[in-house]
C-alpha positions in Angstrom: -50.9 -63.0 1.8 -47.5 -61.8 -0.1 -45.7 -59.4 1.7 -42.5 -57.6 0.6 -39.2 -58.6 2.2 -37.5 -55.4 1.6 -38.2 -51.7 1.0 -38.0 -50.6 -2.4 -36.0 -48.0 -2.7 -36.3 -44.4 -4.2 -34.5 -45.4 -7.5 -36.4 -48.4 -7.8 -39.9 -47.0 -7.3 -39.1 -43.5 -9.3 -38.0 -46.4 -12.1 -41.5 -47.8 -12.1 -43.1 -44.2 -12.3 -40.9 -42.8 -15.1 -43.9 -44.4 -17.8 -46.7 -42.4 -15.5 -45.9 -38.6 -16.3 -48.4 -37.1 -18.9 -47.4 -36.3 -22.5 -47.6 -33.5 -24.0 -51.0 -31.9 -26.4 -49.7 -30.9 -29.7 -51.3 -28.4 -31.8 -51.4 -28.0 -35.6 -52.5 -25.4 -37.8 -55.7 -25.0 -39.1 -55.8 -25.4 -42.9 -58.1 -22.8 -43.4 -58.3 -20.0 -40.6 -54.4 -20.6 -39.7 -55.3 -20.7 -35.8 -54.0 -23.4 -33.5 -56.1 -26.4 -33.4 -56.1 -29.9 -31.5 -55.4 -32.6 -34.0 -58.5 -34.9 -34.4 -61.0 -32.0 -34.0 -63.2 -29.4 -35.3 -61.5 -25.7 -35.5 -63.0 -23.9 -32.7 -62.3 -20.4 -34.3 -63.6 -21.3 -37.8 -65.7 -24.5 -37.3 -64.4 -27.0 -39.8 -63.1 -30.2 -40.1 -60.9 -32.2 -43.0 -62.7 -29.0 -44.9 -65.8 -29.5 -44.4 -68.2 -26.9 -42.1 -69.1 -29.0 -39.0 -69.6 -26.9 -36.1 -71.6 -23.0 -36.3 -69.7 -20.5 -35.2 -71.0 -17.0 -34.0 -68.5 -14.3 -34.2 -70.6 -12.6 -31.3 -68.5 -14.8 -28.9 
């Protein structure tokens, strides 16, 4: 079984990691309501999507 000859060090490890942190989510603006939206998804506030009416919203919420 392979078994490191050295420690690696702090730099060296924290090197390896610096591709692991999380990006982050950006937001757009939704074309038609003008609230903040996730790209690549319905409007939760207004329900569309590329303009079309996907999802019902209730304004009883």
């Amino acid at each position: 079984m392979a078994v490191p000859k050295k420690k690696t060090s702090k730099s060296k490890r924290n090197m390896r990691r610096s591709h692991d942190a999380l990006s982050r989510t950006f937001a757009i603006i939704c074309p038609s309501c003008g609230e903040p939206m996730l790209r690549h998804r319905a409007c939760p506030s207004c329900g569309e999507y590329r303009g079309k009416k996907v999802l019902d919203v209730s304004e009883a919420l």
